[in-house]
C-alpha positions, 0 to 999 in steps of 0.5 A: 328982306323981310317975309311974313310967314302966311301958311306952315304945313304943321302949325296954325296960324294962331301959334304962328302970330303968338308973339309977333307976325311970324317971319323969315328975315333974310341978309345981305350979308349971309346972316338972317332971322325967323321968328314964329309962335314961340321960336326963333333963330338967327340963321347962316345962309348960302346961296345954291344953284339948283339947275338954274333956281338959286335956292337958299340953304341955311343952318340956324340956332336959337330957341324954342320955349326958352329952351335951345334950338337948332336945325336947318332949312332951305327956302326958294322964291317961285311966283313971288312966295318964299317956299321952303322947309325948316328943320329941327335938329332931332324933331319936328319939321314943317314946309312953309310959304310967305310973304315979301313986306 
């Protein structure tokens, strides 16, 4: 499903919202979507089972500033928030918290 990005550990909500609601869309299917401030990426993921937490592992490629981007992250749902981490290859990284649509 669809999750709307409410805090990032190293950007405001400001950039976060620039073009569109930031968000982090999750499929079905294994595949997934994020787009905040002026990134985005379409992401692999995999389930992991974390002592009795499933957390999700994801890989992703797509752009920042028009310019390619990759990296990684992985995300869990504890009381109702998505929480995780989101990674460039080679750059920055934030933790991030959101939303369920």
């Amino acid at each position: 499903g669809k999750w709307f990005i409410a805090e990032m550990e190293a950007w405001d909500q400001d950039f976060l919202n620039m073009q569109v609601p930031g968000h982090f869309t999750f499929r079905k299917d294994g595949t997934g979507h994020f787009q905040f401030g002026l990134v985005q990426g379409e992401m692999d993921c995999r389930l992991e089972d974390m002592g009795g937490k499933v957390r999700i592992e994801f890989s992703w490629e797509g752009q920042e500033e028009l310019d390619p981007a990759i990296g990684r992250g992985w995300a869990l749902i504890e009381d109702g928030e998505l929480q995780g981490r989101i990674f460039f290859h080679m750059g920055d990284d934030s933790a991030f918290r959101a939303l369920k649509s």
